[in-house]
Wavefront OBJ file of the C-alpha trace (Angstrom):
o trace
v 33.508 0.099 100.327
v 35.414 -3.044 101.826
v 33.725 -2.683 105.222
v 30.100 -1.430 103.426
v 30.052 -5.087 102.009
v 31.394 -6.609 105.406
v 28.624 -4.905 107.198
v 26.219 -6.523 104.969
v 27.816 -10.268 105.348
v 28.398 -10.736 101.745
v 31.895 -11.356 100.780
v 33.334 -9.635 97.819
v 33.424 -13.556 96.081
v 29.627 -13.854 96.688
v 29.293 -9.702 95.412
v 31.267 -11.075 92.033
v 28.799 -13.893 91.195
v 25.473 -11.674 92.486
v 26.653 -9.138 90.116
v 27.552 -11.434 87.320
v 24.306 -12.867 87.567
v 22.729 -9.376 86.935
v 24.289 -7.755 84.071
v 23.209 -9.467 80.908
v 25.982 -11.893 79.971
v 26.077 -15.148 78.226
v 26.539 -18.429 79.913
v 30.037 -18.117 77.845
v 31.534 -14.893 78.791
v 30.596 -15.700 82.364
v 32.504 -18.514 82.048
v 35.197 -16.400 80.316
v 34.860 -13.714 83.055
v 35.193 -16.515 85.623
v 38.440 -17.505 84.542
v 39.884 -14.476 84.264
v 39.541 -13.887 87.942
v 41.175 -16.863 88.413
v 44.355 -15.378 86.668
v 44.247 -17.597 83.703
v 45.901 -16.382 80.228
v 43.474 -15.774 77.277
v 45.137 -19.133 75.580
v 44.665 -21.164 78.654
v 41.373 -20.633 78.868
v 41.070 -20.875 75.089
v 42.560 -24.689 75.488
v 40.237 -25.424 78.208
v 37.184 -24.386 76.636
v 37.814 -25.804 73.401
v 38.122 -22.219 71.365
v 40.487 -20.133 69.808
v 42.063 -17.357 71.777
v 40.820 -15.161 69.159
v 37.349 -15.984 70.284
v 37.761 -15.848 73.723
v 39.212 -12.403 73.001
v 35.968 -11.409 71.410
v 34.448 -12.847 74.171
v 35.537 -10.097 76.532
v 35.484 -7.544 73.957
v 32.244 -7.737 74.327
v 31.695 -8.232 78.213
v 34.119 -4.582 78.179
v 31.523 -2.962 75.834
v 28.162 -4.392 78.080
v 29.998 -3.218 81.227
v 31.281 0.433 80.177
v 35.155 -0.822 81.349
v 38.332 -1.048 79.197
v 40.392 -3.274 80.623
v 40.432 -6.670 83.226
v 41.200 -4.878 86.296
v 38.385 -2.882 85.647
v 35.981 -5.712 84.471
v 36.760 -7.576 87.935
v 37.121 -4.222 90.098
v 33.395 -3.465 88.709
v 32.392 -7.182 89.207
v 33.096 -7.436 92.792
v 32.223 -4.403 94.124
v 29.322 -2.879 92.097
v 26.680 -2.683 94.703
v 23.754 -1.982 92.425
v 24.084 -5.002 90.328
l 1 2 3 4 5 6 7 8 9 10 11 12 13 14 15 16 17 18 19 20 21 22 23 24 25 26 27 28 29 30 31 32 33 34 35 36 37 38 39 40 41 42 43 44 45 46 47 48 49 50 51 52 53 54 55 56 57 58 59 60 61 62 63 64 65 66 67 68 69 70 71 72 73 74 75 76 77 78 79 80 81 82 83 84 85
């Protein structure tokens, strides 16, 4: 899959936003989903943002339910390699 998206000159990066762009989330949880790639803890990005952790939690709840996945490693796995968008 690695060299598929090689071949075609788009880095797995530029794959993550194309996708994110495509699968009907809000300005927030793309956000949200943003800084979970980046490794940053639920409270973190809570602080950041200006929101509890409870509602950043909700946050992906919901990005999990709109993109059939259970968990992060999933959510990002799905994000940056999905090739139909």
């Amino acid at each position: 899959m690695i060299r598929q998206l090689e071949a075609t000159g788009i880095s797995p990066s530029q794959r993550f936003e194309i996708n994110l762009g495509t699968v009907g989330l809000t300005a927030r949880e793309k956000d949200i989903v943003r800084q979970v790639r980046s490794g940053k803890t639920y409270k973190l990005i809570a602080d950041e943002l200006y929101i509890s952790e409870r509602t950043v939690s909700k946050h992906i709840q919901n990005v999990f339910e709109k993109l059939g996945v259970s968990n992060r490693v999933e959510l990002l796995n799905r994000l940056e390699i999905w090739e139909n968008g």
